[in-house]
N, C-alpha and C positions, 0 to 999 in steps of 0.2 A: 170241427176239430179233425186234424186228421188223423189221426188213430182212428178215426172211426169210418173211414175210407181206407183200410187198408187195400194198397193193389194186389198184393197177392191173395186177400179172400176176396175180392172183387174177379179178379180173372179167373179164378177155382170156382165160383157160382155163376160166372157168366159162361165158362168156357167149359167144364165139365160137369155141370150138376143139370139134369132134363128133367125131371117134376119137379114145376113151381105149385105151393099152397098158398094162392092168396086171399089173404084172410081180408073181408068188407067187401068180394066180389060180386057185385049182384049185375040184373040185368037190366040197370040204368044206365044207360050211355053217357047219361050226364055226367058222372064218379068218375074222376080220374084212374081209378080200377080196371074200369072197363077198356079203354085204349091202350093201356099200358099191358094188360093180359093178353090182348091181339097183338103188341107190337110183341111180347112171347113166346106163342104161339109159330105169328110171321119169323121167328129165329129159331123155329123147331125145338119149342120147349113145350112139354104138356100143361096144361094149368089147368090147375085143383080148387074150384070156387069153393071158398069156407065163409059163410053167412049163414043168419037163423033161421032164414027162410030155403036154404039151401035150395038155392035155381040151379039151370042150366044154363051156362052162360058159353059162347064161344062152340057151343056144341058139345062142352063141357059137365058129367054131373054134378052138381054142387056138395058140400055136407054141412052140416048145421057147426060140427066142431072139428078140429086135427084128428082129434081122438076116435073121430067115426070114421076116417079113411081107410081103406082097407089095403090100402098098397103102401109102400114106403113111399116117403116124402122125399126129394133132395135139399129143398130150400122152402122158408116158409117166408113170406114176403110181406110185410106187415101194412096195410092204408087204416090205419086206426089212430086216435089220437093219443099221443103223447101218453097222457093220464091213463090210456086203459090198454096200452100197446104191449105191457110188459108182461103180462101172465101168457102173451102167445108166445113169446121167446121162453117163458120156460115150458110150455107146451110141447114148441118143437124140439128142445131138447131130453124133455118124457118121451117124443115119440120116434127117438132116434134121428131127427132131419140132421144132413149135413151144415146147414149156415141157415144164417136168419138175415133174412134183411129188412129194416125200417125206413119206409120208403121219407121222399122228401119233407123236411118239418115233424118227422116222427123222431125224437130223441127220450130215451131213458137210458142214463148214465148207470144206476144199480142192474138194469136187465141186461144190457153191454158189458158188464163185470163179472155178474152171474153166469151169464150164457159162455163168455171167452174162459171163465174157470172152470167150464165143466167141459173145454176141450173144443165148441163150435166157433167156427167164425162166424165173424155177424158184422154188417156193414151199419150204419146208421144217417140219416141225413143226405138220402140222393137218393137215384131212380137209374133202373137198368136201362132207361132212354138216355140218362147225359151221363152215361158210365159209356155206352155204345159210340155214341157220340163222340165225346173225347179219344177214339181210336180212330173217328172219320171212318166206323163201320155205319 
């Protein structure tokens, strides 16, 4: 839907916001996580691996939760399924982040209503690969 591709918070988290949390980052290359936090990174964005095993990923320190982060968040970038994606959107909005984003096939309709009523923007159903993409950056 696209309400839930808005371009102006899509350009506001691609174009101004430099700490990404992404929440499911671990240090398997296999998780689409993992190529997607390097293609981040490769656009000078910092990234914040959040998993429970809280690795190192990307050269990155991990944290087990948002709430263990010691620095502000800009965006928190969601590879979680559907069913359990939506307590990080209200996380990063407890923890002050600027936008949320649910990456591709990550959809909750109540956590996109919650989130955008308390003020953040939040993308839902795409990836900051074929958001970059669609500019032919």
């Amino acid at each position: 839907m696209t309400m839930w591709q808005d371009k102006q918070a899509i350009d506001f988290m691609l174009d101004e916001c430099e700490t990404w949390a992404v929440v499911g980052l671990s240090d398997n290359p296999a998780r689409t996580a993992y190529p997607i936090a390097a293609l981040l990174q490769a656009r000078g964005k910092r990234v914040v691996p959040i998993h429970p095993s809280a690795p190192v990923v990307h050269g990155e320190q991990g944290y087990a939760s948002l709430a263990e982060v010691p620095f502000p968040v800009d965006v928190v970038d969601v590879f979680r399924r559907s069913d359990s994606a939506g307590q990080y959107a209200d996380e990063a909005v407890a923890i002050g982040a600027k936008g949320v984003w649910f990456q591709l096939g990550v959809i909750d309709e109540a956590a996109f209503d919650r989130t955008r009523a308390a003020g953040v923007p939040m993308v839902m159903d795409t990836c900051p690969a074929i958001e970059w993409g669609k500019r032919g950056a």
